[in-house]
C-alpha positions in Angstrom: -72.5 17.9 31.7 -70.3 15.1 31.0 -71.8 11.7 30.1 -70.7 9.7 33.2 -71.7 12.1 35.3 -75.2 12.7 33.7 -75.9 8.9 33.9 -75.2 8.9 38.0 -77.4 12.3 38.7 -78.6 13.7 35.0 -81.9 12.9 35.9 -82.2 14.6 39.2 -81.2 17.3 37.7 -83.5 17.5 35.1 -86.2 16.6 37.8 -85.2 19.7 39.8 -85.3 22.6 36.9 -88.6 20.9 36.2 -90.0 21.9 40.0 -88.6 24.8 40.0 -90.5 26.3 36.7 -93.9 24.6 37.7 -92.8 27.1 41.5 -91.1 29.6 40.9 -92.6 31.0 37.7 -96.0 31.4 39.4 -94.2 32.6 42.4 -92.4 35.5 40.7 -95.2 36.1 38.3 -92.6 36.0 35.1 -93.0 34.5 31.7 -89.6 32.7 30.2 -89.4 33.7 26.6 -86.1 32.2 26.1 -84.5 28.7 26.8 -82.2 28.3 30.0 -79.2 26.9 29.5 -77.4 25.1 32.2 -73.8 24.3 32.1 -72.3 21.7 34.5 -68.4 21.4 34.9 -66.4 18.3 36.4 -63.2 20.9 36.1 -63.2 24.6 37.9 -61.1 25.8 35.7 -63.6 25.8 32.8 -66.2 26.6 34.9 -64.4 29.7 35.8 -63.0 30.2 31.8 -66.9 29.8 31.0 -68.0 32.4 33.8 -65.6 34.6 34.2 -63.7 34.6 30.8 -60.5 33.8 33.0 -59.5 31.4 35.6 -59.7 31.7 39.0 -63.3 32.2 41.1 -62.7 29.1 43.9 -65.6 30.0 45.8 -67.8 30.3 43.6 -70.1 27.3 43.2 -72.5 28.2 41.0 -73.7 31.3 39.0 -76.8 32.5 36.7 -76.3 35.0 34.3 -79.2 36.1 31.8 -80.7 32.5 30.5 -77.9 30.5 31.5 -76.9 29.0 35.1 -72.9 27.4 35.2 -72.6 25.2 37.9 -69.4 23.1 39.2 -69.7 19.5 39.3 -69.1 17.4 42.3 -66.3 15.9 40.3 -64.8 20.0 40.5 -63.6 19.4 44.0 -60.8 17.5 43.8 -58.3 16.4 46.9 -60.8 18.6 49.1 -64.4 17.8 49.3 -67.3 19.4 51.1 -70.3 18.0 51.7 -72.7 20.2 49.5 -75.4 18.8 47.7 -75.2 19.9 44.1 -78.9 19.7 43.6 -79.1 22.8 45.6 -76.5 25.2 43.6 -78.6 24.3 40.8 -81.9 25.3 42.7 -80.5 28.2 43.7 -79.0 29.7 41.0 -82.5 28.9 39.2 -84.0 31.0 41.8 -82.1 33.5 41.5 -82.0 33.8 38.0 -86.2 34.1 37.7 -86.1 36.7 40.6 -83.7 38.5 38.4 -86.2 38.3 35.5 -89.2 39.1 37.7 -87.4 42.3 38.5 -86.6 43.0 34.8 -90.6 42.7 34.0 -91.5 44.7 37.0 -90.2 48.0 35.3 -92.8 48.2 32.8 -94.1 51.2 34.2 -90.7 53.2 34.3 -90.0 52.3 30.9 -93.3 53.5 29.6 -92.3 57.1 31.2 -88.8 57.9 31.1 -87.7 59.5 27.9 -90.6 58.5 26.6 -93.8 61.0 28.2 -92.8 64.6 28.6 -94.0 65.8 32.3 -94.2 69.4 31.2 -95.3 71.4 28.5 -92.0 71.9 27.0 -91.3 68.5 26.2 -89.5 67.4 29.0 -89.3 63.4 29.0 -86.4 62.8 31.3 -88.2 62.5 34.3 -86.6 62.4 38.3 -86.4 59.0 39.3 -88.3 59.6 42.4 -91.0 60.8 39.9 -91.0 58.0 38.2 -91.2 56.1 41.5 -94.1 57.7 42.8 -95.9 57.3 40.2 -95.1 53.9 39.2 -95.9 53.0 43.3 -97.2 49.9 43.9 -98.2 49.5 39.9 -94.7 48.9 39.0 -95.7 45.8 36.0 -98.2 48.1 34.8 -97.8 50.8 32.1 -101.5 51.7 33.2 -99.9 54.6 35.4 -98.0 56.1 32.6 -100.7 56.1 30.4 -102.9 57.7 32.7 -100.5 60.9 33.2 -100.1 61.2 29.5 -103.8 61.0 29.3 -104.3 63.7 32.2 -101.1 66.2 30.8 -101.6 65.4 27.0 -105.4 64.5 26.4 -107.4 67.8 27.1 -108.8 66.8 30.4 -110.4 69.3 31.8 -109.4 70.4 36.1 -111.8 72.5 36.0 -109.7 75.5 35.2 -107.9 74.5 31.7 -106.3 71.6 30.2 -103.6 72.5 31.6 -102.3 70.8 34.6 -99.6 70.8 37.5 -97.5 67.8 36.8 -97.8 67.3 40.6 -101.4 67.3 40.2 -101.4 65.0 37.4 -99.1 62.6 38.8 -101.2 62.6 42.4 -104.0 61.1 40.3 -102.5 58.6 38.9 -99.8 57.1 41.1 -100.3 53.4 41.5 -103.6 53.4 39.0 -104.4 50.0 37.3 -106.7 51.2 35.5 -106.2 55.1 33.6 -109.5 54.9 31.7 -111.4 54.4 35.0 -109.0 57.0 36.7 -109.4 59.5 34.7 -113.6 59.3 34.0 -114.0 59.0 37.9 -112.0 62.5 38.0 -113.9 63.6 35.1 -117.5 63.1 36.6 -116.2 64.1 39.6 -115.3 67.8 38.4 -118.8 67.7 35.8 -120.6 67.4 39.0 -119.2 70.8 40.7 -116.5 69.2 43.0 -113.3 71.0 43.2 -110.4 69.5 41.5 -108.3 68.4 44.9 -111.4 66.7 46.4 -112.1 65.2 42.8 -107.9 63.9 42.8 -108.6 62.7 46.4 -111.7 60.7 45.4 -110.3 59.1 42.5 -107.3 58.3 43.5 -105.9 54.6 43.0 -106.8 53.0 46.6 -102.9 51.9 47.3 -101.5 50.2 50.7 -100.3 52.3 53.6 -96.5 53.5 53.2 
């Protein structure tokens, strides 16, 4: 932001990315580990060179990309005006960008299971993503899922035939689980005390909303 411009409205700005931390990152349930930067530009044309690596981009107004939100000043619109408050390109993009980070923490689970837990004996780790989705339903922040199935395919649990499972099986009793440890005694106790394994996979299953 140039100087004259950040004496008129700096402080509004800074006002703004300040409500927008203390309600959004509760909101979104996201940690910031890094500092956002944001860029305002009285000229398009570095706004767009600074964006876009080239110029050009007219309609755009404002865009977040990683930690860093570019904005164009109202000083960027020239012989033709509009009548949009700049405060809210800023909020916006801010938005945007901590919905975009929210997403990027919500994969936890996936990440904990593809490429990295084999779902067969064979060593298989590159799972089907709709695998990966079911199990990861509903828990997708969680690695608790992942660890679960590795528990249940990898850990000598007992079905009550073997240690060795059904992937299908194993990946029925753990969809959506916060909690493997609990998970996995509650199947555990379950088949110790004579009830068959489907009943026991049914009982212990992770209590997850209606689809």
């Amino acid at each position: 932001m140039e100087q004259r411009e950040a004496d008129i409205y700096g402080q509004r700005v800074l006002a703004l990315l300040d409500r927008a931390r203390e309600k959004l990152v509760p909101k979104y349930d996201v940690a910031l580990q890094d500092k956002i930067i944001v860029e305002i530009f009285p000229q398009q044309k570095d706004f767009a060179i600074r964006t876009f690596g080239l110029p050009g981009g007219a309609g755009f107004l404002g865009v977040c990309f990683g930690n860093v939100v570019t904005v164009n000043s109202p000083a960027s619109q020239g012989a033709t005006p509009s009548n949009w408050e700049p405060m809210r390109r800023i909020g916006a993009a801010a938005r945007h960008m901590l919905i975009a980070a929210a997403a990027q923490d919500s994969d936890r689970c996936a990440e904990a299971v593809q490429g990295k837990i084999a779902w067969d004996y064979e060593g298989t780790s590159r799972w089907a993503e709709g695998n990966v989705d079911r199990l990861c339903a509903w828990a997708e922040d969680s690695t608790e899922p992942a660890q679960c199935f590795e528990r249940v395919m990898h850990g000598g649990v007992d079905w009550g035939g073997g240690t060795r499972w059904q992937w299908k099986n194993a990946l029925d009793l753990c969809r959506g689980t916060l909690d493997a440890a609990a998970t996995v005694a509650c199947f555990e106790t379950r088949v110790g005390a004579g009830m068959g394994w489907r009943e026991a996979i049914e009982s212990c299953q992770w209590d997850l909303p209606s689809e």
